[in-house]
N, C-alpha and C positions, 0 to 999 in steps of 0.2 A: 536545103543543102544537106547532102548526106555529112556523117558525122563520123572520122574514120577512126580508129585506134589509136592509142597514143606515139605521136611521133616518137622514136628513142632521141631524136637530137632536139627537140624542144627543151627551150628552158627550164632548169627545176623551177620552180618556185611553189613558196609555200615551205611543206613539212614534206620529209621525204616520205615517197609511199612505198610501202613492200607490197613485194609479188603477189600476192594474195585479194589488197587491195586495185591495183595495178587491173589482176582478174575480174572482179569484180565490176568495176567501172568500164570495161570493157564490153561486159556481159547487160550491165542495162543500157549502154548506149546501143548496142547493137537491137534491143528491143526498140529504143526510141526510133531507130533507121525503119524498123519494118513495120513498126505499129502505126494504126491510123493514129491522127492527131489526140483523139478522146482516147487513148486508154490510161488505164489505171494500173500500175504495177508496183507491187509489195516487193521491198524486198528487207530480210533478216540480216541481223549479225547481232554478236552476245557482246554485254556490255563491256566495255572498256580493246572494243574491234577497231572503232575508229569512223563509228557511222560519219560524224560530223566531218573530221577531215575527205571522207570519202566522197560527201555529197557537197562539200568547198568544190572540188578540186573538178565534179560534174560539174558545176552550177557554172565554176572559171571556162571550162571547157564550151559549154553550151553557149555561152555570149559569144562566146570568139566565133565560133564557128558560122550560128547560124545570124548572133546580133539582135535574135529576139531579147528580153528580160526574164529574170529569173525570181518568183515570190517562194519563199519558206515559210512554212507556218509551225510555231510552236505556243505551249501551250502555258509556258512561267517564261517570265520575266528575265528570268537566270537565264534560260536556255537562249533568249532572245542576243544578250551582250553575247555569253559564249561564242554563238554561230557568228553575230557580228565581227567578233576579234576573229577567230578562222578564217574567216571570207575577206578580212585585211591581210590578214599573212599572204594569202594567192591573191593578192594584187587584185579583188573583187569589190568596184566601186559599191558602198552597199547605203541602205538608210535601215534603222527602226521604226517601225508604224509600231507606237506606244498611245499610252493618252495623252502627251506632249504634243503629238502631229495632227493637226486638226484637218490636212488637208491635202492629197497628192494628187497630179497632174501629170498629163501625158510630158508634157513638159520639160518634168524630171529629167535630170542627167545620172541619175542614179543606174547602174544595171542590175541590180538585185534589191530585194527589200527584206526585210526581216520580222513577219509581223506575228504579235499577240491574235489568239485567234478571236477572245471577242473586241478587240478595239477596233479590228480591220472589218466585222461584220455591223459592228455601229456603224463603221465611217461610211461602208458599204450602204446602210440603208440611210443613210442621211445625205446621199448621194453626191458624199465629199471624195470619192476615191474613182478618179481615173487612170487607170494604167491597162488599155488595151493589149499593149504589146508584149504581154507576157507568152510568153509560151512552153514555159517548164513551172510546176507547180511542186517543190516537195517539203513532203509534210513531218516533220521530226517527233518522234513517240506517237507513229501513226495509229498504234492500238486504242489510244485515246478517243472518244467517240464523240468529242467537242468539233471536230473537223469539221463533222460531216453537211453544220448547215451552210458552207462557204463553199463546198463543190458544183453547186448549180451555178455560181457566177464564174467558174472557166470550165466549161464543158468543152471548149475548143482548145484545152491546153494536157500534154502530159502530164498525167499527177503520177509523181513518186513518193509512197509511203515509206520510212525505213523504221526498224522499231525489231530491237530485241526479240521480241515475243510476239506472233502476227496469231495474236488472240485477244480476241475484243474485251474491251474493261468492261461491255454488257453483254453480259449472255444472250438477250433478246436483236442485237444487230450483230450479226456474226460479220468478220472483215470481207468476204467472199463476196457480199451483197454489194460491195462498192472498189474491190480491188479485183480485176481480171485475171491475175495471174500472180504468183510468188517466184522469185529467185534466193534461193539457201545459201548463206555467206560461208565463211570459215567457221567448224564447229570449234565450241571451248578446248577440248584435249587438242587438239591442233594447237591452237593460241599456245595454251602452255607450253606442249611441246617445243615450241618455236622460241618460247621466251617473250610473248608478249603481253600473256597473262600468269597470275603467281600461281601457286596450288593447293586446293582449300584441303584443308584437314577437319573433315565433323563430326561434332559429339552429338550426339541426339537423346533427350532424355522425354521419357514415355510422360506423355500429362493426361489428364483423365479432363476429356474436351466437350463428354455427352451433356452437359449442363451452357452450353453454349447455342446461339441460336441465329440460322440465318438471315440475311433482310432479304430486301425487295432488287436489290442488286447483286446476289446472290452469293455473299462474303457473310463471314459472320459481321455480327453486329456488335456497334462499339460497349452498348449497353452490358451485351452480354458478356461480353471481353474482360471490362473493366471490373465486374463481380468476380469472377474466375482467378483473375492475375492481382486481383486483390485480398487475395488470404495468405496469412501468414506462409504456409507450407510453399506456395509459389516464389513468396519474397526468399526464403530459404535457400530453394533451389536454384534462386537467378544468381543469389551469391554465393553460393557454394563453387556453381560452375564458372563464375568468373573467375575465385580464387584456387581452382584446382586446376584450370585448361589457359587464362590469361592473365593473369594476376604482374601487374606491370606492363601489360603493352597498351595500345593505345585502341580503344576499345569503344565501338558505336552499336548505341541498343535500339531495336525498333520495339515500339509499341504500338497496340490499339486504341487510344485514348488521351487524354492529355492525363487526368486522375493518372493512370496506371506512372505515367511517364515521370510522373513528379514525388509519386510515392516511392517509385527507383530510383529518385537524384536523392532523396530522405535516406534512403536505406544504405546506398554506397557512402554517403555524406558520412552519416551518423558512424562507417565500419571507417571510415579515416581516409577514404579514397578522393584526388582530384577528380570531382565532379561538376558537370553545369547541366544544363536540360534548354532543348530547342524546342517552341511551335511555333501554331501560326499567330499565336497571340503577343508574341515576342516583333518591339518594333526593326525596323529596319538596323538602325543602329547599331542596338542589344543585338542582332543575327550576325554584324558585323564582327561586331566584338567577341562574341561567343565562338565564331569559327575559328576567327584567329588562334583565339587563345587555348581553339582545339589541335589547328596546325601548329602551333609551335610550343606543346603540352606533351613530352612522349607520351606519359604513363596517364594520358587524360582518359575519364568516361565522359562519354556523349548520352546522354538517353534523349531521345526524339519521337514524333510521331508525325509519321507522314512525308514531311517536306523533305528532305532528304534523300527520297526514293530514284526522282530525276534531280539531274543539274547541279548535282555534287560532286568535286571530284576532289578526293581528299586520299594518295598515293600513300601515304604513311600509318594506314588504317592496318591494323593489324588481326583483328578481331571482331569479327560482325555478331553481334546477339540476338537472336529472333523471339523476343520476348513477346511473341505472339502468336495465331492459329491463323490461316487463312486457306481460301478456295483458290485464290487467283494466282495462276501459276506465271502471270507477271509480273506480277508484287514480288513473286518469292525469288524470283530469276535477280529483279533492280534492287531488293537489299542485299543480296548475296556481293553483286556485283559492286557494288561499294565499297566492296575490300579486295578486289581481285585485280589491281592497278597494280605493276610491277614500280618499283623503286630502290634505286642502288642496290643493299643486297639483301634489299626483302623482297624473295621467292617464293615467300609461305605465307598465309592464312589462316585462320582458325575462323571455326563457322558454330555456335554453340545454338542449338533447335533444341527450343522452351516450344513446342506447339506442335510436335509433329507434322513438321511439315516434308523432313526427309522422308518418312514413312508414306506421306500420301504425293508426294512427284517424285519422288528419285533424288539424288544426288546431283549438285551443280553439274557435275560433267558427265551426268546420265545422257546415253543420246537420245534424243525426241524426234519424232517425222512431225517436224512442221508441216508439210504438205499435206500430211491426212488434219493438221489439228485446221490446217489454215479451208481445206475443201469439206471439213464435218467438224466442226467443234463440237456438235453436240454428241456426237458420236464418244469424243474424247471424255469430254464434261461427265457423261451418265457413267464414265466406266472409271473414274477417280475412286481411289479408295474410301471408302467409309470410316467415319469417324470408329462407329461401332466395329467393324472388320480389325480396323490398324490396333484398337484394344484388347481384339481376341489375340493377335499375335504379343503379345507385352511378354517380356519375360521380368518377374519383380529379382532386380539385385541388388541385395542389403547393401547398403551403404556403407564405406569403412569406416565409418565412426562407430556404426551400430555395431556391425558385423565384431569388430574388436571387447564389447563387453559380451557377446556370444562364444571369444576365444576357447572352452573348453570342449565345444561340440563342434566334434567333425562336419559334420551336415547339416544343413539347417534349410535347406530344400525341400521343397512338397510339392510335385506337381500334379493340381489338380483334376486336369484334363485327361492324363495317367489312369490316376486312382479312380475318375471316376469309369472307363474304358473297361478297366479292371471290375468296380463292384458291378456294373450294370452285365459283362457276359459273364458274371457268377452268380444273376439272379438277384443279388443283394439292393436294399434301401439304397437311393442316391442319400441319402442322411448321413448314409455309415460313411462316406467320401468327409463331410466334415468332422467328424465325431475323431477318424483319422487326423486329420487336420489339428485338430486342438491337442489332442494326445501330444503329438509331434511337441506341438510351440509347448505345451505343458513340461515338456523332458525336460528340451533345452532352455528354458527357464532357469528350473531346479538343478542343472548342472553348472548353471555357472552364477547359481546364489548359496548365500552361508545357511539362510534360514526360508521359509517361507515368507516373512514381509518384504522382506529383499526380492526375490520373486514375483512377487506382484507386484512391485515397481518396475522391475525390471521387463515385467509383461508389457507394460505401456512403450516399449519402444519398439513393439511388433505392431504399431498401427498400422502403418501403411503396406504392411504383409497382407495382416490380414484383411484389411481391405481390396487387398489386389485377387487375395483367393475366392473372395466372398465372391468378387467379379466377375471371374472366370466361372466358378460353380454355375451362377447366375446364366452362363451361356450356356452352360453345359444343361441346363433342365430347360431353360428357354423360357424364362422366368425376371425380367430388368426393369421393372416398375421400382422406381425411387423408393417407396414407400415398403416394398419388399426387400428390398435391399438392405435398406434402413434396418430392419426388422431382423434381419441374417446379422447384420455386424452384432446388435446390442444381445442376441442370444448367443452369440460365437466368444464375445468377450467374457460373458455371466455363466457360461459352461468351463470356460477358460482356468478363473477366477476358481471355480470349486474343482476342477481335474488338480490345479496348483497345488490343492490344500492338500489334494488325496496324494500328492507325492512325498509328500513330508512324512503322510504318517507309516 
């Protein structure tokens, strides 16, 4: 039975849907009309669009019309009830296939099901799951690559993927390989513009990421994360930028790690802030309890890892923290979008990148060609910025705390890559480029101490200067061996240290 567009005088039911949406459903049922039975079609939209009302409101359609059945597959438990409760709003008879159901039959009067995707492939090989009469398959955070062993058991059914980000969580199974085709929803600046998404405001602060280390699924690794986000100078800057960008609002941190995640609940604890910490080691209960008291906490912190990414939907989030680094530019899209749920009259967000992550994708409302990332990911993938690259562009800016016991000198600027442009087409030692350098920090030292020991106290809070010039130098001669590096800081400081003495006398 062809499948026509939506009546205008058919009953609402359900959630009203806008025009947008309305489009949208329009646009894959029109593919379901023309496509043979087996295809596969992708289609996008950015989190908090409305995938789930979207694909309710298909799924209600689809039974009426044609009176086949309808299976969705997701991938937690959360997202499981979620779609359930949706799929009751539109008057869509539904069940759960969890570990509770041992058992389903053509039988069923159910016209939709809503399954976990490994309970329903147990149930499948245990060959307790009869339901022929499916004939629409869709699968929710289809980027997920757990799907893909349950596709050979409806090869005679339309599968519809929807999923923020139509880029696969493995590099080595790209979505193309199993989805035919993609349809592009409404972009983010659309959303906002419209009013249906808020509008993120981000700070981004430079981390130095080259001591971090890929896995096998080609994100960094938690091991190496948790080293990096566990040094003091990191714990600093997670709470400096909390209390200078959101300091009272209600505020969700992501991490890489559980370690990392609980040494943030320690650290906010210990500065006086309401804090609690979510994983997956936390029982059902304690997750219960812990949400709540994060919904109805204005000025609460959340630090978490992981779980939170899908299947959360917490409108009162005001400040997303990305206490982490990653590759996967759908990780970075689903913690963003955690805060990007409109609510009475919060409009605005705050987005605070601990990881450089705005440097290596863009900005939440950067536009992206899904179409190219979704027909070549690797194309995409190989041309991502480098860790290395996104460092060469840093620019180091004294901190106002620091920058305020430097009050008596005007400038306290050195740009290396300058000076060295400069000695190198004067023929001069790339040396003389730092020897400049120390000079400089040696002034402003002396200009703003009484005496020399004052002075070299006061040197020590040009660490992270001079470590940032040593860095850049380092690119500049093409010279980044740790060991070298190493080697530049402790003679940079120890020439430092006696340029100091020489301005006294």
């Amino acid at each position: 039975m062809t499948l026509s567009n939506l009546d205008k005088e058919e009953k609402i039911i359900g959630k009203k849907l806008y025009d947008y949406q309305h489009g949208a459903i329009d646009k894959i049922f029109d593919r379901i009309n023309d496509s043979p039975e087996s295809f596969n079609l992708l289609y996008q939209l950015p989190t908090g669009g409305g995938k789930t009302v979207i694909f309710s409101e298909i799924a209600r359609r689809y039974i009426q019309k044609t009176s086949h059945k309808v299976l969705i597959l997701t991938h937690r438990i959360e997202l499981c009830k979620q779609t359930s409760n949706m799929l009751t709003e539109f008057e869509v008879k539904n069940k759960i296939i969890d570990s509770s159901v041992k058992e389903i039959t053509n039988g069923d009067t159910n016209n939709c099901y809503v399954a976990m995707v490994e309970t329903l492939n147990n149930r499948i090989k245990e060959s307790k799951v009869e339901i022929d009469d499916i004939g629409l398959v869709i699968v929710d955070e289809a980027h997920y690559n757990s799907f893909r062993k349950l596709f050979k058991n409806f090869e005679n059914c339309f599968i519809l993927g929807v999923t923020a980000t139509p880029l696969s969580s493995n590099i080595n199974l790209p979505m193309r390989e199993i989805y035919d085709d993609l349809i592009v929803g409404e972009k983010i600046p659309s959303l906002i513009e419209k009013g249906f998404l808020a509008e993120a405001t981000t700070y981004s602060y430079n981390v130095n990421l080259t001591s971090l280390k890929v896995g096998i699924n080609g994100d960094y690794t938690v091991k190496s994360s948790e080293e990096l986000y566990a040094k003091d100078i990191m714990h600093s800057k997670l709470l400096k930028a909390y209390e200078q960008e959101s300091l009272g609002n209600k505020t969700l941190i992501f991490n890489n790690g559980i370690n990392t995640s609980r040494q943030v609940y320690q650290i906010f604890k210990q500065a006086g802030y309401k804090t609690r910490y979510i994983d997956n080691t936390n029982t059902k209960e304690e997750r219960k309890d812990i949400l709540d008291w994060f919904k109805n906490t204005p000025d609460a912190i959340l630090t978490s890892v992981g779980i939170l990414t899908t299947g959360f939907d917490e409108p009162s989030i005001k400040t997303i923290i990305i206490n982490r680094a990653t590759k996967s530019l759908a990780l970075y899209f689903q913690m963003i979008g955690r805060g990007s749920r409109v609510q009475g009259d919060k409009i605005t967000f705050s987005v605070l990148d601990l990881g450089n992550n705005v440097n290596r994708f863009g900005l939440w409302t950067s536009d992206v060609d899904w179409h190219l990332i979704f027909k070549n990911p690797s194309y995409y993938l190989d041309n991502l910025v480098s860790d290395e690259d996104i460092e060469r562009r840093f620019k180091y800016v004294m901190p106002e705390e620091v920058r305020i016991q430097f009050k008596k000198s005007k400038n306290i600027e050195f740009d290396i890559k300058e000076e060295y442009s400069k000695v190198t087409n004067n023929g001069l030692k790339s040396k003389v480029v730092l020897e400049k350098s120390i000079a400089q920090h040696a002034k402003i030292c002396a200009e703003n101490s009484e005496d020399v020991f004052d002075a070299h106290i006061l040197s020590r809070e040009l660490h992270d200067d001079i470590e940032f010039r040593i860095k850049q130098y380092s690119y500049c001669i093409l010279k980044s061996s740790k060991n070298y590096i190493k080697w530049l800081e402790e003679d940079y400081k120890r020439q430092l240290r006696v340029k100091i003495s020489f301005e006294f006398h």
